[in-house]
DOTI-38016 format. One record per residue: residue in three letters; x negated, y, z negated of N, C-alpha, C, O, CB in turn; residue number from 1. Coordinates in pm, whole numbers. Atoms other than C-alpha are relative to their C-alpha. Glycine has a CB too. Example, Ala and Ser with C-alpha at 12.3 -4.5 7.8 and 13.67 -1.06 7.14 Angstrom:
2
<pt aa="ALA" n_px="-89" n_py="-119" n_pz="0" ca_px="-1230" ca_py="-450" ca_pz="-780" c_px="-90" c_py="120" c_pz="0" o_px="-194" o_py="118" o_pz="-66" cb_px="99" cb_py="3" cb_pz="-125" i="1"/>
<pt aa="SER" n_px="82" n_py="-119" n_pz="6" ca_px="-1367" ca_py="-106" ca_pz="-714" c_px="77" c_py="109" c_pz="-73" o_px="26" o_py="220" o_pz="-90" cb_px="-41" cb_py="46" cb_pz="142" i="2"/>
//
This chain:
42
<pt aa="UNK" n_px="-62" n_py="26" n_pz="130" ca_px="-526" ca_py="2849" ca_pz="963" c_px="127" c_py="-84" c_pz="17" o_px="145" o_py="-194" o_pz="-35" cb_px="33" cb_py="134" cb_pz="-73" i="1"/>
<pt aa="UNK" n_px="-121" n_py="101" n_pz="-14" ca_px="-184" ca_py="2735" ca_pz="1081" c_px="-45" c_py="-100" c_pz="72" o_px="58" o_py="-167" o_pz="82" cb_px="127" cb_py="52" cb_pz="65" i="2"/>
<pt aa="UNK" n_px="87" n_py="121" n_pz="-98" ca_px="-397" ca_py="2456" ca_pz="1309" c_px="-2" c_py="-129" c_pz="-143" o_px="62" o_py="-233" o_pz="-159" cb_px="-224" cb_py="75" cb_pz="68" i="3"/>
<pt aa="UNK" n_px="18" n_py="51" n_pz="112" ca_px="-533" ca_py="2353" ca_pz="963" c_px="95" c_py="-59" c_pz="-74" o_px="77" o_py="-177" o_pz="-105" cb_px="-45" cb_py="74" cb_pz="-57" i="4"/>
<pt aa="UNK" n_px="-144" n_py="27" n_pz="44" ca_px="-195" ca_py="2324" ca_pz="811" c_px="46" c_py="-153" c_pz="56" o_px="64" o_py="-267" o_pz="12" cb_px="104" cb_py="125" cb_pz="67" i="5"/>
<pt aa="UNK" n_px="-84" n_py="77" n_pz="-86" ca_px="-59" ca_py="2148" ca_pz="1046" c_px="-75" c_py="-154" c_pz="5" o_px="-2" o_py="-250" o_pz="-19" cb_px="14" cb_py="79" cb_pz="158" i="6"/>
<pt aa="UNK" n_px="84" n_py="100" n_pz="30" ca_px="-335" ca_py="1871" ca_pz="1045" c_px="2" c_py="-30" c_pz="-112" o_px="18" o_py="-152" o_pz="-109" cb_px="-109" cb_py="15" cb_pz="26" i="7"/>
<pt aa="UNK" n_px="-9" n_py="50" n_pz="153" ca_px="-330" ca_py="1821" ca_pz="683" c_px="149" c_py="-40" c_pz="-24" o_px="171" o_py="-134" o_pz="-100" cb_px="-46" cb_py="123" cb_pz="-115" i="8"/>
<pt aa="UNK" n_px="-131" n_py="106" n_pz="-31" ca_px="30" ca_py="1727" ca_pz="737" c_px="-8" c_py="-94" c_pz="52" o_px="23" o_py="-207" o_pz="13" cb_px="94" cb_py="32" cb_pz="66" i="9"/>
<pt aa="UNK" n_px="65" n_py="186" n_pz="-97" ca_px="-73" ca_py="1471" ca_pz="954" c_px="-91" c_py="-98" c_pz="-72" o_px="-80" o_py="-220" o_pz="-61" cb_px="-121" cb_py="26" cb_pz="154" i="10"/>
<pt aa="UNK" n_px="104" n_py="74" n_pz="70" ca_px="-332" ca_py="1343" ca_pz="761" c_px="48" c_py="-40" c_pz="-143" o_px="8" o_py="-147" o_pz="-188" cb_px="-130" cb_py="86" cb_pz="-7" i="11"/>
<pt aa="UNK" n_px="-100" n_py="71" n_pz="103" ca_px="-87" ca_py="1323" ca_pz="426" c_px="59" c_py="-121" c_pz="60" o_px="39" o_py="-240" o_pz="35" cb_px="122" cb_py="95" cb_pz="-45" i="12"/>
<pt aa="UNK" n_px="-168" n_py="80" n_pz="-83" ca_px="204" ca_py="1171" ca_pz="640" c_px="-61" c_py="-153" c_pz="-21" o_px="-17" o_py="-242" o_pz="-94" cb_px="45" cb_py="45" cb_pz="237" i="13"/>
<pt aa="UNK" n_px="97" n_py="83" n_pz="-81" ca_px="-78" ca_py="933" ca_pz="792" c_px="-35" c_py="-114" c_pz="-183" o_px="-6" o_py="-233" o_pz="-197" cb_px="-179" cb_py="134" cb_pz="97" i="14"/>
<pt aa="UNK" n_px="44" n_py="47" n_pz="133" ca_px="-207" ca_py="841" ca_pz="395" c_px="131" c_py="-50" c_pz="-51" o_px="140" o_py="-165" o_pz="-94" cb_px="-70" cb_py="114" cb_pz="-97" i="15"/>
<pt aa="UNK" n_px="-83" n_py="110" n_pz="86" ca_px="128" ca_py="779" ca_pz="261" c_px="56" c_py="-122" c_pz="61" o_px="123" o_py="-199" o_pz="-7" cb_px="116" cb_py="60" cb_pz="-59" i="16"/>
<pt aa="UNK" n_px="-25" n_py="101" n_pz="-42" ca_px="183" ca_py="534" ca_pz="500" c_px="-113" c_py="-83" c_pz="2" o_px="-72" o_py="-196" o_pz="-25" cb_px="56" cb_py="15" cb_pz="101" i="17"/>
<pt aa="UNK" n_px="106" n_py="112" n_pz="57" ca_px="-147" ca_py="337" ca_pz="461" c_px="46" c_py="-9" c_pz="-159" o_px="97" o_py="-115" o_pz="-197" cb_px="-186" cb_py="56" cb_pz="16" i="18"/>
<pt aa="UNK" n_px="-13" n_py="-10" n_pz="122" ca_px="-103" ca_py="436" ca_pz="98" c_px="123" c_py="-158" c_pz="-33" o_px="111" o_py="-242" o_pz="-122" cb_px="55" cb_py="177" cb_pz="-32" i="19"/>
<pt aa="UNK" n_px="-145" n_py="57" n_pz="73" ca_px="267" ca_py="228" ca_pz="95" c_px="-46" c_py="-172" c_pz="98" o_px="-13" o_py="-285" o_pz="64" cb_px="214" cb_py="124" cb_pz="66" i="20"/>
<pt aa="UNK" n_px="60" n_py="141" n_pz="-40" ca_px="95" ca_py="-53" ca_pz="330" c_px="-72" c_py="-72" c_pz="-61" o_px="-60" o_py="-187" o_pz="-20" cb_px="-62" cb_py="-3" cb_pz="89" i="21"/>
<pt aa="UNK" n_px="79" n_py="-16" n_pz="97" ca_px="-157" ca_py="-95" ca_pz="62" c_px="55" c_py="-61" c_pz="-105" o_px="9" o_py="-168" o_pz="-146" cb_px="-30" cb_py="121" cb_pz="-21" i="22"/>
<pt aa="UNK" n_px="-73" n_py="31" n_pz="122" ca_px="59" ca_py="-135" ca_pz="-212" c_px="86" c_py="-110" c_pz="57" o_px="83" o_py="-214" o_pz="-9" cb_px="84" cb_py="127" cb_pz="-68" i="23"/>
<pt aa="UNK" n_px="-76" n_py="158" n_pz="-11" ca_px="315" ca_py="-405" ca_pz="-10" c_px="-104" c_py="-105" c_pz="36" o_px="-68" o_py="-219" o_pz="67" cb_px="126" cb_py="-11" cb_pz="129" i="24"/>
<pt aa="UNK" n_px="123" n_py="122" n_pz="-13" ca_px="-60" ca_py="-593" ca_pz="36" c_px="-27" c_py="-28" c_pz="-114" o_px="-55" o_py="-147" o_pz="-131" cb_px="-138" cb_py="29" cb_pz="69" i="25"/>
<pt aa="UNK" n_px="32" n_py="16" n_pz="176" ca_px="-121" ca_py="-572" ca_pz="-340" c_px="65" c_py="-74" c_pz="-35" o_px="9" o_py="-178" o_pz="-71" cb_px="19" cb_py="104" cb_pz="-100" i="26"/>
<pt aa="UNK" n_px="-150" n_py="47" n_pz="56" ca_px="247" ca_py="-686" ca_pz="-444" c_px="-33" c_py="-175" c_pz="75" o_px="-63" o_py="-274" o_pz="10" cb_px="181" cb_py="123" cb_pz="88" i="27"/>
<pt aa="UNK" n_px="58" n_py="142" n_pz="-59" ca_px="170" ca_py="-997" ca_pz="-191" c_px="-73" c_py="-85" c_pz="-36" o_px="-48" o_py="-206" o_pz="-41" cb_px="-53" cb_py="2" cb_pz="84" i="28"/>
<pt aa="UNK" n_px="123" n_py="72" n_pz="45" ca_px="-116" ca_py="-1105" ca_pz="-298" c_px="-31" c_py="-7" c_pz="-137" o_px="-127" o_py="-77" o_pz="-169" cb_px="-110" cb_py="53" cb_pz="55" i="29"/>
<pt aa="UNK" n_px="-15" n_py="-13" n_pz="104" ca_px="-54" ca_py="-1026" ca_pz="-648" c_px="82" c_py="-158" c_pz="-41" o_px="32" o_py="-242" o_pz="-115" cb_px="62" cb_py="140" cb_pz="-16" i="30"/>
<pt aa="UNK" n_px="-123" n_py="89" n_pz="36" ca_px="312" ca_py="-1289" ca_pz="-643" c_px="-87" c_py="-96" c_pz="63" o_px="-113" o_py="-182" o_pz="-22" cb_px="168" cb_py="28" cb_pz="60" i="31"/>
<pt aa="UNK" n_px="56" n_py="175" n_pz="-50" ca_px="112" ca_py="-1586" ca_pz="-420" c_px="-112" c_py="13" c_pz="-90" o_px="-164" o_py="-96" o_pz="-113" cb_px="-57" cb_py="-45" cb_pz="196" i="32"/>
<pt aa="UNK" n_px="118" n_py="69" n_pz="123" ca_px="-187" ca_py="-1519" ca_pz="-706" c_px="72" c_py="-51" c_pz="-120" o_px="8" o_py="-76" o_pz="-222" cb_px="-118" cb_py="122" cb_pz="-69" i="33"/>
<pt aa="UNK" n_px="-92" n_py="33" n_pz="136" ca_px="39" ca_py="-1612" ca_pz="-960" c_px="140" c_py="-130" c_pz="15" o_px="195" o_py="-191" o_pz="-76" cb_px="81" cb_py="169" cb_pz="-43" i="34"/>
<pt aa="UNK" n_px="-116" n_py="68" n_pz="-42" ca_px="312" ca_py="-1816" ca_pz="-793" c_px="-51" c_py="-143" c_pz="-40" o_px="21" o_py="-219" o_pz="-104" cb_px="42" cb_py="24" cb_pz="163" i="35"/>
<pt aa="UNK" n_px="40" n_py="141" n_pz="18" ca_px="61" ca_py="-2143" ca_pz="-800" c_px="-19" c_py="-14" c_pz="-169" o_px="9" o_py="-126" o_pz="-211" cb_px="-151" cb_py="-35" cb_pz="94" i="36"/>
<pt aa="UNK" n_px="5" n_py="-21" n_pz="117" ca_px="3" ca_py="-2058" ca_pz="-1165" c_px="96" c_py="-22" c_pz="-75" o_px="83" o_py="-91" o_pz="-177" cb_px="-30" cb_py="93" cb_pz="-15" i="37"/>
<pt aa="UNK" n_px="-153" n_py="28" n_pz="90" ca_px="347" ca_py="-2062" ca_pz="-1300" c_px="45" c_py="-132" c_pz="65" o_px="138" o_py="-169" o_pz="-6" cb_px="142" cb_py="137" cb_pz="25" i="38"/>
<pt aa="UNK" n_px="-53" n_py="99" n_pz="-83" ca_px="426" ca_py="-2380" ca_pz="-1056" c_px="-94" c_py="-82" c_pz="-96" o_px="-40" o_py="-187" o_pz="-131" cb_px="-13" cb_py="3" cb_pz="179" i="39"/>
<pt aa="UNK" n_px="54" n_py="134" n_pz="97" ca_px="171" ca_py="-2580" ca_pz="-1294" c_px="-20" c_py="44" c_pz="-123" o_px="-94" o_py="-8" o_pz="-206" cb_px="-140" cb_py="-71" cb_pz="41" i="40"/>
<pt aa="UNK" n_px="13" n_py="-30" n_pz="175" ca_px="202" ca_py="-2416" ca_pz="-1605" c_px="172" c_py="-68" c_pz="7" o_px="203" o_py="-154" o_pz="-76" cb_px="-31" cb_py="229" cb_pz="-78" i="41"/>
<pt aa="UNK" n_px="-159" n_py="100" n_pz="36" ca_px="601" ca_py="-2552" ca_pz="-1565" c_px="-12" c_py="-146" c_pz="75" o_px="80" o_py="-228" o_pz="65" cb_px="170" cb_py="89" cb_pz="81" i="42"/>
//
C-alpha cells in the first residue's frame, strides 16, 4: 500500500511535468501559427 503511494507520486510529479512541457509546445506553436498571419494581415 505505502509502495503504491509512493509510485503514484511519481507518476503525478512525472505528468505534471510532461503535462507543463505540453502546454509550452502548444503556446509555441500556437504564437508562430499566428505570427505569419498578423505579419500580412498588417
Amino acid at each position: 500500500m505505502e509502495t503504491q503511494a509512493v509510485l503514484q507520486e511519481r507518476n503525478d510529479s512525472h505528468d505534471g511535468v510532461e503535462y507543463n512541457h505540453g502546454l509550452f509546445l502548444a503556446q509555441g506553436i500556437y504564437f508562430f501559427s499566428l505570427y505569419p498571419q498578423q505579419q500580412t494581415l498588417n
